[in-house]
C-alpha atoms as an extended CHARMM CRD file, in Angstrom:
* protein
*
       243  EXT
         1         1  UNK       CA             -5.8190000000      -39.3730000000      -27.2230000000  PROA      1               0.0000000000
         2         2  UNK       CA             -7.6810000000      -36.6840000000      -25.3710000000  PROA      2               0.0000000000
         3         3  UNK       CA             -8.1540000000      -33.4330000000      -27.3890000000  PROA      3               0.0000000000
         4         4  UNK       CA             -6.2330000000      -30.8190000000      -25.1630000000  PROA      4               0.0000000000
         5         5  UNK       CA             -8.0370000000      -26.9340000000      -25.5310000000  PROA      5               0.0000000000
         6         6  UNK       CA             -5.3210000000      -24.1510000000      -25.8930000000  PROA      6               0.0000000000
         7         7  UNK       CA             -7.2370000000      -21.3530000000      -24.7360000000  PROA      7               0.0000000000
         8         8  UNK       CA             -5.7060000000      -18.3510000000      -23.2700000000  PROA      8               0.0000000000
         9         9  UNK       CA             -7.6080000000      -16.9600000000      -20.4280000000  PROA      9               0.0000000000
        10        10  UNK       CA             -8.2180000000      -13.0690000000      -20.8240000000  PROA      10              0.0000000000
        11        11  UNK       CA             -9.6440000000      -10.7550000000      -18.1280000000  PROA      11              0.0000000000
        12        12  UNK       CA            -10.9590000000       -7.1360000000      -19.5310000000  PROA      12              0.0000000000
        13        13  UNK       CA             -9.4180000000       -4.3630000000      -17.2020000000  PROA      13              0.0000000000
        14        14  UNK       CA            -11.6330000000       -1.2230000000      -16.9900000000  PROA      14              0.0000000000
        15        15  UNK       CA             -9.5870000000        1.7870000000      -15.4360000000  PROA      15              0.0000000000
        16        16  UNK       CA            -13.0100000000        3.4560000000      -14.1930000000  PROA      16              0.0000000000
        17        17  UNK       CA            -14.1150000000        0.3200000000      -12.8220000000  PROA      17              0.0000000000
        18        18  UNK       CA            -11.1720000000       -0.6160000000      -10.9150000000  PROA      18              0.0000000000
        19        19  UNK       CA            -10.7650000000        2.6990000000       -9.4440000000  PROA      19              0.0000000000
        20        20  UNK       CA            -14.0780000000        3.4950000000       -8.3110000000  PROA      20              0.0000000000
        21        21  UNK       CA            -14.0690000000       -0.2660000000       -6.6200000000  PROA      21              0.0000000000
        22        22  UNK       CA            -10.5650000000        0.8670000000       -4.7240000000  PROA      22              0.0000000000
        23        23  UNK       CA            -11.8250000000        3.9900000000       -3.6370000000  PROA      23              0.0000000000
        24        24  UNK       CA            -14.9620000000        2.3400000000       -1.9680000000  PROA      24              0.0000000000
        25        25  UNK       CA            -12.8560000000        0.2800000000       -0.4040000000  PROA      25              0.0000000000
        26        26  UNK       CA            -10.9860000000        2.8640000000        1.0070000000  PROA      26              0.0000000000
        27        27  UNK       CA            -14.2940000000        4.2730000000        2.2530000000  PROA      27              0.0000000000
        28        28  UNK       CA            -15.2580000000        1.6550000000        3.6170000000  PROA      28              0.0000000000
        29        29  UNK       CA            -12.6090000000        1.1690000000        5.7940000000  PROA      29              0.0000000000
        30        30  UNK       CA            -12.9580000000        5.1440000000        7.0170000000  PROA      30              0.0000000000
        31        31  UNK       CA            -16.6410000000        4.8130000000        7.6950000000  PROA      31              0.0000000000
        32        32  UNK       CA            -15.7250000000        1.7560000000        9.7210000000  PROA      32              0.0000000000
        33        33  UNK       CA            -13.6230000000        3.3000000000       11.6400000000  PROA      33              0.0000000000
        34        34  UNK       CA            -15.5860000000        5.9740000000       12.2920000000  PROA      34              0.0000000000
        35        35  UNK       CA            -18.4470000000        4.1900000000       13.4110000000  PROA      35              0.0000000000
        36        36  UNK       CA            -16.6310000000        1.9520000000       15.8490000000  PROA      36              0.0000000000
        37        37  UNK       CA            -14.8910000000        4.5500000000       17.4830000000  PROA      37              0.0000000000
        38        38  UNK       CA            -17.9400000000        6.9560000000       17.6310000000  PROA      38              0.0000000000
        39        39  UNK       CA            -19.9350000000        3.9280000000       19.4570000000  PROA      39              0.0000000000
        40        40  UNK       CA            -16.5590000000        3.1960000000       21.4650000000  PROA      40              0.0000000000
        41        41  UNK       CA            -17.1590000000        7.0510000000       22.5110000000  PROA      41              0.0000000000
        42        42  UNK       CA            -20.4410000000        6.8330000000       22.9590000000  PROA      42              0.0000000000
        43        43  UNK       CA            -21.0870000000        3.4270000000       24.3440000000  PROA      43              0.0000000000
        44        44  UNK       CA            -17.7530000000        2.4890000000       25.6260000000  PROA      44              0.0000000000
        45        45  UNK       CA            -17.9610000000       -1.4110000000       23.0450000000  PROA      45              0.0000000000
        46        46  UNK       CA            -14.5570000000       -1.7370000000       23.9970000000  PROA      46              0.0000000000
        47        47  UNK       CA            -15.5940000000       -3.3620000000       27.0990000000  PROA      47              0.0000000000
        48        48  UNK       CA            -18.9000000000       -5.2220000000       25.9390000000  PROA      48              0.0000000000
        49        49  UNK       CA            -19.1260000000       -8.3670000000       23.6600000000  PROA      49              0.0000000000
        50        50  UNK       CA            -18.9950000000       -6.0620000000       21.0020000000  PROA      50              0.0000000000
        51        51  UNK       CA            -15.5670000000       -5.3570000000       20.9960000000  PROA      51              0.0000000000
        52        52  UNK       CA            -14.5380000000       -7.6020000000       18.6550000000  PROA      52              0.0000000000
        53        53  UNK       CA            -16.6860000000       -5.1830000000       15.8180000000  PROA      53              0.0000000000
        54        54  UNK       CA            -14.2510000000       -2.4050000000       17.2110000000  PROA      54              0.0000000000
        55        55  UNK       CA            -10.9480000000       -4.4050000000       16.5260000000  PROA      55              0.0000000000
        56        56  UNK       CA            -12.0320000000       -5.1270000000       13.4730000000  PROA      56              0.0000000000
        57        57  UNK       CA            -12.7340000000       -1.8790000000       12.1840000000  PROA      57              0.0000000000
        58        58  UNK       CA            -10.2180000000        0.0550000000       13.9450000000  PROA      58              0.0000000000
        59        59  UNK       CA             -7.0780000000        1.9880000000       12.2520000000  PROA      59              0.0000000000
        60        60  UNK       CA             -5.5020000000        1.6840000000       15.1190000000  PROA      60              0.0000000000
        61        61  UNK       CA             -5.2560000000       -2.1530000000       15.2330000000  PROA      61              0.0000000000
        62        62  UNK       CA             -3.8210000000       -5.1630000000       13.6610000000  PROA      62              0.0000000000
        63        63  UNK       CA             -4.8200000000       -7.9430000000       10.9310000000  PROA      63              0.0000000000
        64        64  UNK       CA             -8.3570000000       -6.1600000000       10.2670000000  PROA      64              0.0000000000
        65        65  UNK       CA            -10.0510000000       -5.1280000000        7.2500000000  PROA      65              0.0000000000
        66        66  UNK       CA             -8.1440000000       -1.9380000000        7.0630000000  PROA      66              0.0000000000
        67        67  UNK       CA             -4.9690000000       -3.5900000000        7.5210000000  PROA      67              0.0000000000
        68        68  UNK       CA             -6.4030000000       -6.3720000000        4.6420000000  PROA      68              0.0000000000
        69        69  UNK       CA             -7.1810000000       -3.5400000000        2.2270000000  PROA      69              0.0000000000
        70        70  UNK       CA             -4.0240000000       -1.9460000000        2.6660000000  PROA      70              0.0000000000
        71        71  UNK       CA             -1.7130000000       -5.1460000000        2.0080000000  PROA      71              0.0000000000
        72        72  UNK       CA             -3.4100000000       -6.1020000000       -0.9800000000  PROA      72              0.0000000000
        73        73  UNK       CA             -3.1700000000       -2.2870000000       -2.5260000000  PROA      73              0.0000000000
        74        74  UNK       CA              0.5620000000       -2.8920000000       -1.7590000000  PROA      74              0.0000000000
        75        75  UNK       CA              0.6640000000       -6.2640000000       -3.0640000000  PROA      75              0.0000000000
        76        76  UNK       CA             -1.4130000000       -5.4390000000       -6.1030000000  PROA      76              0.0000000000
        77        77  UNK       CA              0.7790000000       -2.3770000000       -7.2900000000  PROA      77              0.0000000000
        78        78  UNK       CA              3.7420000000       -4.2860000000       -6.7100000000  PROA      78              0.0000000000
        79        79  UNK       CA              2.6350000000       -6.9670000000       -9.1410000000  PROA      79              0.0000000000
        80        80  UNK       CA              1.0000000000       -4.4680000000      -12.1070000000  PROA      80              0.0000000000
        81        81  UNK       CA              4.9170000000       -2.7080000000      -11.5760000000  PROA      81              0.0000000000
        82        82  UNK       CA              6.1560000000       -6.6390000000      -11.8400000000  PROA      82              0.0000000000
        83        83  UNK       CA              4.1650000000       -7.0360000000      -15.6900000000  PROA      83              0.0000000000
        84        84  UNK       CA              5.4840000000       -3.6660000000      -16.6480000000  PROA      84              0.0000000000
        85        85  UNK       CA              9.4280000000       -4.5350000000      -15.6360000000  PROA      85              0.0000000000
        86        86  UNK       CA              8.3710000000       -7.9560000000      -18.1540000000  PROA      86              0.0000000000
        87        87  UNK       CA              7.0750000000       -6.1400000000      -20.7430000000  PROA      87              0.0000000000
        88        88  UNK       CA              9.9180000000       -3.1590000000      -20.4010000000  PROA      88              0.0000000000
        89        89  UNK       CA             12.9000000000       -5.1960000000      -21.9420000000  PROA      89              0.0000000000
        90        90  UNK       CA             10.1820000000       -6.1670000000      -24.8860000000  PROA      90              0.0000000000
        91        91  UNK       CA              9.5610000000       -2.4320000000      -25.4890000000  PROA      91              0.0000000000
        92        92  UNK       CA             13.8550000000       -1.7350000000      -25.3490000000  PROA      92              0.0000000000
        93        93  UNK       CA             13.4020000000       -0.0430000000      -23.0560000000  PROA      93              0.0000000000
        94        94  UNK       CA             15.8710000000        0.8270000000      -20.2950000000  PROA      94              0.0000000000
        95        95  UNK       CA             13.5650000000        1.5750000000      -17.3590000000  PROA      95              0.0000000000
        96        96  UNK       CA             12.6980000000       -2.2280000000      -16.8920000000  PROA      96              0.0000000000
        97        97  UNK       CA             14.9120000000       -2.5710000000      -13.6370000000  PROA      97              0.0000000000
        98        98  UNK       CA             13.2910000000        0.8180000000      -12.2980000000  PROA      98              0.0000000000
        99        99  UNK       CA             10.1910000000       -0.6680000000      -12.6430000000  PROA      99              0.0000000000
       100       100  UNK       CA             11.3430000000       -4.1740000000      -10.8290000000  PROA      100             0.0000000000
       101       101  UNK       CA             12.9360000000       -2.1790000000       -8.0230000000  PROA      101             0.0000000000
       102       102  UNK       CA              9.4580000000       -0.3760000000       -7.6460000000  PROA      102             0.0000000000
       103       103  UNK       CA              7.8580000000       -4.1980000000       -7.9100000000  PROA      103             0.0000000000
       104       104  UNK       CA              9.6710000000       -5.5590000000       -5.1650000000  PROA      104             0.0000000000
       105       105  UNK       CA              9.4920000000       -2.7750000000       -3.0020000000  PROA      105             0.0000000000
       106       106  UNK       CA              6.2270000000       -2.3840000000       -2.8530000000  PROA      106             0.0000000000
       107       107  UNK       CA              5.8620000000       -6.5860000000       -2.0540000000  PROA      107             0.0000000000
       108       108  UNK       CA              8.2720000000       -5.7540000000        0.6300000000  PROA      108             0.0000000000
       109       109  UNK       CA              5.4350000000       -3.0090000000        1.6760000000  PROA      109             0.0000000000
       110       110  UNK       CA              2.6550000000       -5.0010000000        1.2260000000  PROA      110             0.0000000000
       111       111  UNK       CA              4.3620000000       -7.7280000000        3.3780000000  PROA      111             0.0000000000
       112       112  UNK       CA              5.5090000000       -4.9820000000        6.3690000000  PROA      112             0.0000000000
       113       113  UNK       CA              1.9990000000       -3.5140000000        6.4840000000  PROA      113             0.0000000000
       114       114  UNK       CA              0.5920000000       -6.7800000000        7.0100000000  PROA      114             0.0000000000
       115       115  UNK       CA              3.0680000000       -8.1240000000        9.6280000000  PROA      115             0.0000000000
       116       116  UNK       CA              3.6160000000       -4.7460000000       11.1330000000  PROA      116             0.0000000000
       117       117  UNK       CA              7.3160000000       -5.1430000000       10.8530000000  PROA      117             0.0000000000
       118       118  UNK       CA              8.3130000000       -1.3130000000       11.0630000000  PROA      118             0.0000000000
       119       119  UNK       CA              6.4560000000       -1.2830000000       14.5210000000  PROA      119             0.0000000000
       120       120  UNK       CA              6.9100000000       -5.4300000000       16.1180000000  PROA      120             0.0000000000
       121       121  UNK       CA             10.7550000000       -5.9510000000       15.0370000000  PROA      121             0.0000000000
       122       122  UNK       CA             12.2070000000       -2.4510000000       13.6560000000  PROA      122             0.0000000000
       123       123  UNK       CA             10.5640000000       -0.4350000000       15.8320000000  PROA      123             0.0000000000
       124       124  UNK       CA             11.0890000000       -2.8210000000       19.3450000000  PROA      124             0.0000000000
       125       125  UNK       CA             14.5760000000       -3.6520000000       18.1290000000  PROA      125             0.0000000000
       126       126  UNK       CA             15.7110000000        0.3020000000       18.4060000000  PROA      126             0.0000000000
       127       127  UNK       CA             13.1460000000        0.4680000000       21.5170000000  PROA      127             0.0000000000
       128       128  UNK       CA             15.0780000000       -2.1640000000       22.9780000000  PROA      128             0.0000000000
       129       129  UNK       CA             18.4690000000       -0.7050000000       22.3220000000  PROA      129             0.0000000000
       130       130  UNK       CA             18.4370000000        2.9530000000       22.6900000000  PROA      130             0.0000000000
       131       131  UNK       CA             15.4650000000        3.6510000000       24.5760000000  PROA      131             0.0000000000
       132       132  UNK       CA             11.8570000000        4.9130000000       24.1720000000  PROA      132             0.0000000000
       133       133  UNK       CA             11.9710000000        8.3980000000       21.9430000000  PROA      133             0.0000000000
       134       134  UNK       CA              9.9550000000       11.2890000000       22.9430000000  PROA      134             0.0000000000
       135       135  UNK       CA              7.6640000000       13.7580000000       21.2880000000  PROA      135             0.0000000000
       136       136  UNK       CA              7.4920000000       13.8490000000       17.2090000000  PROA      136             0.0000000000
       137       137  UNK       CA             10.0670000000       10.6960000000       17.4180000000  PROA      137             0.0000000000
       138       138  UNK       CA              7.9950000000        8.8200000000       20.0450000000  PROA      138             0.0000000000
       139       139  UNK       CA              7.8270000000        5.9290000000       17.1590000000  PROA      139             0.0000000000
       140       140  UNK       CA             11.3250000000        5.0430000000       16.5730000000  PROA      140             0.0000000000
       141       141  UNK       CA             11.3180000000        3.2450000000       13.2880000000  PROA      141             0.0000000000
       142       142  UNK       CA             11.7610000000        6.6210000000       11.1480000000  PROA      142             0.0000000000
       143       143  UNK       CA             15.1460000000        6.8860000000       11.8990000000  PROA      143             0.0000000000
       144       144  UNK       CA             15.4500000000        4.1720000000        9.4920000000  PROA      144             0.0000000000
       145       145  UNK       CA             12.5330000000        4.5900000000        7.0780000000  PROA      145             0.0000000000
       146       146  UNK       CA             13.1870000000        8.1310000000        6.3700000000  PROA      146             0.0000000000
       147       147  UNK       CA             16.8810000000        8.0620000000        5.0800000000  PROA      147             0.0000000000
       148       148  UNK       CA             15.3420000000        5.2310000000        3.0800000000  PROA      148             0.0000000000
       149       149  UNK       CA             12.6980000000        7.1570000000        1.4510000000  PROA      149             0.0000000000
       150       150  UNK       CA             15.2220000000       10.0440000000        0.7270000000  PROA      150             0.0000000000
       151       151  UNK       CA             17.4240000000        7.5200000000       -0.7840000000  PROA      151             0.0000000000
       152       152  UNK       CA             15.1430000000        6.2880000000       -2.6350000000  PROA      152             0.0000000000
       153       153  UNK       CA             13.7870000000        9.1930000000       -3.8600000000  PROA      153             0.0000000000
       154       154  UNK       CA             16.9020000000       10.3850000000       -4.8210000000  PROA      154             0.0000000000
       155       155  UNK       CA             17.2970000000        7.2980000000       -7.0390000000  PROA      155             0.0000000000
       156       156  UNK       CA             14.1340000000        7.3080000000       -9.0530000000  PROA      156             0.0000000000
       157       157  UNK       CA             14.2500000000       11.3650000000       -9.5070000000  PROA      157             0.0000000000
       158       158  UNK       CA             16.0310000000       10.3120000000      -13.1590000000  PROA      158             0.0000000000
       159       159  UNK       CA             13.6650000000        7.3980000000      -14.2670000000  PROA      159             0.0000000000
       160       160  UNK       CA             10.9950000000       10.1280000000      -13.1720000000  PROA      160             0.0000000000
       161       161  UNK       CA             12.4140000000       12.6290000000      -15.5390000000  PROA      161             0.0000000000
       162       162  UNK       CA             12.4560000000       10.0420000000      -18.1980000000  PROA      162             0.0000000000
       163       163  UNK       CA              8.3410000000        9.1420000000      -18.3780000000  PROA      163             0.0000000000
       164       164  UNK       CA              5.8110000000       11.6550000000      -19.7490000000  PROA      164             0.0000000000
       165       165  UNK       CA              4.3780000000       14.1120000000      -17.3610000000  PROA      165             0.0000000000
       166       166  UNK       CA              1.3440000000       12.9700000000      -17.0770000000  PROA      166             0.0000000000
       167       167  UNK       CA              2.9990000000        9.5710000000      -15.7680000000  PROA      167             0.0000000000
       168       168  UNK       CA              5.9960000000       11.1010000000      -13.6760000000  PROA      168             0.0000000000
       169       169  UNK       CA              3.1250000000       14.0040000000      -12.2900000000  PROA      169             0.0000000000
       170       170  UNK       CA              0.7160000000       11.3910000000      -10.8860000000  PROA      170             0.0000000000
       171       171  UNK       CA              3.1160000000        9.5070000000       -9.6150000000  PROA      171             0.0000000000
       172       172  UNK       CA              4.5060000000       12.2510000000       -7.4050000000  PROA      172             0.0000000000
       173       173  UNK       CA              1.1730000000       12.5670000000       -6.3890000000  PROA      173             0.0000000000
       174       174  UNK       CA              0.4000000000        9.2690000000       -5.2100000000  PROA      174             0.0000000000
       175       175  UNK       CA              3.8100000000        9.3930000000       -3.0370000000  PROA      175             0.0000000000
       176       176  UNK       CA              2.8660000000       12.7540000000       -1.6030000000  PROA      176             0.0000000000
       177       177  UNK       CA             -0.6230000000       11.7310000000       -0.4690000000  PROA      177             0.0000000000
       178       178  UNK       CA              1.2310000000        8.2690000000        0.9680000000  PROA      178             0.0000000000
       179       179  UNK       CA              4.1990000000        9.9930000000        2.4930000000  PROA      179             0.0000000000
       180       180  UNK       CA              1.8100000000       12.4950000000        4.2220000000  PROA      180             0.0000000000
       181       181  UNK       CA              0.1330000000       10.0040000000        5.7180000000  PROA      181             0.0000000000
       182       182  UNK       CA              2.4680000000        7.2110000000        6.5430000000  PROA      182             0.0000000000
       183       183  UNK       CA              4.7840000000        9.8050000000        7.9530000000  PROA      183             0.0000000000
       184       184  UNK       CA              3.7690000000       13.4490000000        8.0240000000  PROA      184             0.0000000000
       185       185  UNK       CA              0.6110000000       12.4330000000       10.2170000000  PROA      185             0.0000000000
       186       186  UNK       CA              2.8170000000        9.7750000000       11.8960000000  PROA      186             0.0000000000
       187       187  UNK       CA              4.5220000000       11.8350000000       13.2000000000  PROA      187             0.0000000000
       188       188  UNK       CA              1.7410000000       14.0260000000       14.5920000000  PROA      188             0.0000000000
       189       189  UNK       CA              0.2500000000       10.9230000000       16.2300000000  PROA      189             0.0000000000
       190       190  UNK       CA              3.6950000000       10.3250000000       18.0950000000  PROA      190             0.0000000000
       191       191  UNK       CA              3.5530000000       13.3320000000       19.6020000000  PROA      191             0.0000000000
       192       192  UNK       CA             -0.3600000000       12.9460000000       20.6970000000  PROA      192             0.0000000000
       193       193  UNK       CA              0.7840000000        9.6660000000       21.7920000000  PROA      193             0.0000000000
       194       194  UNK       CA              3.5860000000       10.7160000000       23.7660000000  PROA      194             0.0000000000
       195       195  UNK       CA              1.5510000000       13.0510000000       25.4460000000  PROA      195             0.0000000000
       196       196  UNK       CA             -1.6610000000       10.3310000000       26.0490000000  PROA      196             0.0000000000
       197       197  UNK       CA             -3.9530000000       12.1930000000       23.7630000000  PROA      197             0.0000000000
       198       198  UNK       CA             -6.9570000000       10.1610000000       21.7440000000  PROA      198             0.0000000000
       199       199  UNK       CA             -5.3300000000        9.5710000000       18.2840000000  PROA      199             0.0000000000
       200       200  UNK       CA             -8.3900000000        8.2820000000       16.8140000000  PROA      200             0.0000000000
       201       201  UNK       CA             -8.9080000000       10.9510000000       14.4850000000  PROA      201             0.0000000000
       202       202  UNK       CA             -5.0200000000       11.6710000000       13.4650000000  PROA      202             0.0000000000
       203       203  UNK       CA             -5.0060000000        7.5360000000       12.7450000000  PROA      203             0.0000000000
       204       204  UNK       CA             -8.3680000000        8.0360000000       10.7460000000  PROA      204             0.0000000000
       205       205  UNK       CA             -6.7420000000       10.8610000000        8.0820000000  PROA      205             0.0000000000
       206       206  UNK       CA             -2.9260000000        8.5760000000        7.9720000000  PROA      206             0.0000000000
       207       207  UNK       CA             -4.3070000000        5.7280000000        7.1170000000  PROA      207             0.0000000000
       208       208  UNK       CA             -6.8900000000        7.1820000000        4.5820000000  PROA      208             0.0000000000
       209       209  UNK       CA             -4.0190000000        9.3890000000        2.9980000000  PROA      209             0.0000000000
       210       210  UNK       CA             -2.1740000000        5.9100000000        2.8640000000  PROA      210             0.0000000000
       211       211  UNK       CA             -4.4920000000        3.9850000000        0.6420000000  PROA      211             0.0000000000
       212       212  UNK       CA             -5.4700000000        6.5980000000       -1.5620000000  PROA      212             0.0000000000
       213       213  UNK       CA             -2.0500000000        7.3650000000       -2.2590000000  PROA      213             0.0000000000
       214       214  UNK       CA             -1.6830000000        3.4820000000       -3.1580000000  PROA      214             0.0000000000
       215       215  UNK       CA             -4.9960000000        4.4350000000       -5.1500000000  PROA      215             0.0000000000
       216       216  UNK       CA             -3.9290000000        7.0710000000       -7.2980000000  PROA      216             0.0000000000
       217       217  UNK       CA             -0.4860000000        4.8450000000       -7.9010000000  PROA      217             0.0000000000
       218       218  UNK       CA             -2.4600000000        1.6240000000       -8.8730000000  PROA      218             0.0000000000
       219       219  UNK       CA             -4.7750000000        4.3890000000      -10.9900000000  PROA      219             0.0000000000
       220       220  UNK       CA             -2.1950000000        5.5670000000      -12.6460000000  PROA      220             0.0000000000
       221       221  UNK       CA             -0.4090000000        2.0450000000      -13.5000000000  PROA      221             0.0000000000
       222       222  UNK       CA             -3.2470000000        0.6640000000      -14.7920000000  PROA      222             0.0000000000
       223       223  UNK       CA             -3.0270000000        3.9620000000      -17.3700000000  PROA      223             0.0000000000
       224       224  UNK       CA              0.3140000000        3.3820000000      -18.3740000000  PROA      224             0.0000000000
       225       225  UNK       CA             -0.4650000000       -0.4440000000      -19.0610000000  PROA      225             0.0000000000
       226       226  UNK       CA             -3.4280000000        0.4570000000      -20.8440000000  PROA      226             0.0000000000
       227       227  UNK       CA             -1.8440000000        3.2360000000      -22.6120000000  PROA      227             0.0000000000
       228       228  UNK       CA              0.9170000000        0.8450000000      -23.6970000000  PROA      228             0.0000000000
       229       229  UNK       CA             -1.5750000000       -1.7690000000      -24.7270000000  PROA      229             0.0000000000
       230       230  UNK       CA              0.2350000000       -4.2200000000      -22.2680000000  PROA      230             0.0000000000
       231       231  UNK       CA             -1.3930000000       -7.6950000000      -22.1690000000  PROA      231             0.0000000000
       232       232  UNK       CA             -1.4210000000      -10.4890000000      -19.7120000000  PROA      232             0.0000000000
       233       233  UNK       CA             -2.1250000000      -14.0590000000      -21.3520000000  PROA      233             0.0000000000
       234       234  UNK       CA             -2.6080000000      -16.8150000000      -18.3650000000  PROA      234             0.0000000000
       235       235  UNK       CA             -1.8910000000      -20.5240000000      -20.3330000000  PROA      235             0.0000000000
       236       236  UNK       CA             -1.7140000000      -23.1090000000      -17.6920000000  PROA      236             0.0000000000
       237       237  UNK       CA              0.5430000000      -26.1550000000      -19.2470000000  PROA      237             0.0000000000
       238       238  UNK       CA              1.0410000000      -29.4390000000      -17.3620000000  PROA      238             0.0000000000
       239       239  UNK       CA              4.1720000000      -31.4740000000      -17.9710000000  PROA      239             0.0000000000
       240       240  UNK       CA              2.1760000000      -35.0340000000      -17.4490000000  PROA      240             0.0000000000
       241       241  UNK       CA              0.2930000000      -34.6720000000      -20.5190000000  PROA      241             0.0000000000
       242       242  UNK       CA             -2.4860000000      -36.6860000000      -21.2970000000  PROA      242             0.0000000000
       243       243  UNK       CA             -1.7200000000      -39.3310000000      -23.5610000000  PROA      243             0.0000000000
């Protein structure tokens, strides 16, 4: 009979670490985009063999390294709120489905950020049916995302009362900095877009403001597991056991 080893698999976390790694990222992706369009300026790439550096790099466009960082910022604060709403129950305490809803909302982010689906089926769909908007609500999808987010809000303003400050503070925080970007500056690049103005440098400060608002959120998850001396054990079992 084969000896089987029961070893759990354990991964140290450092908060600094993780953080500082996020934030490059983040700068990354604005020094791209600053580059391409400053050569796109410059040089006019956008009609050279070179233009595939500028779609790559680009805010403005779709399935490209900004659009990969920001998906898997999503997708990774979704999951750390997923192994809190576990752990919750454990602790009795009664936040655990807050913490789920936040889990599976922010998948449902991660997922819409990375198949555009405010913008291809939301934002065509009302397009479609009640006509192109003008000015500030040029981009039609926030008369649906914006009752949503004050619904939403509305919602988690108790479990916000009920963490510690320094929890319920940072997290107000992160959704500031998002919300100013995803719609705040949104909406200022509907109306330069409405009236054909360069939005290069109104997409460059949204989408910044929209990862490091999904920064300071993973930051400050990644505080409240450590704080709470969560752990995540990883045993992989197979049912056909050796025999």
């Amino acid at each position: 009979m084969q000896e089987m080893l029961n070893r759990p698999v354990e991964v140290a976390v450092k908060l600094p670490k993780i953080t500082r790694f996020l934030g490059a990222a983040v700068a990354l992706a604005a020094v791209g985009h600053i580059v391409v369009h400053a050569l796109s300026f410059l040089f006019d790439i956008t009609n050279t063999p070179f233009v595939g550096i500028f779609l790559f790099f680009s805010m403005g466009q779709e399935a490209n390294l900004p659009t990969y960082i920001s998906a898997l910022n999503l997708l990774l604060s979704g999951v750390l709120c997923g192994i809190i709403a576990f752990h919750e129950p454990k602790l009795k305490n009664r936040l655990g489905w807050h913490w789920a809803g936040l889990s599976a909302g922010l998948v449902l982010m991660s997922i819409d950020e990375a198949a555009k689906i405010h913008e291809g089926i939301v934002g065509v769909f009302l397009e479609m049916s009640i006509g192109r908007g003008t000015g500030i609500f040029y981009y039609l999808w926030y008369l649906v995302y914006i009752p949503i987010v004050v619904i939403v809000g509305f919602l988690y303003f108790p479990f916000l009362k009920c963490l510690p400050l320094r929890y319920s503070a940072r997290f107000c925080l992160a959704a500031s900095v998002f919300l100013s970007g995803a719609i705040g500056l949104e909406m200022l690049e509907s109306v330069l877009k409405y009236a054909q103005i360069n939005t290069a440098i109104s997409m460059l400060f949204e989408e910044t403001l929209e990862m490091l608002g999904i920064v300071i959120l993973i930051h400050t998850l990644l505080m409240y597991l450590s704080e709470r001396r969560f752990a995540l054990t990883l045993n992989f079992a197979n049912s056909n056991r050796d025999k």
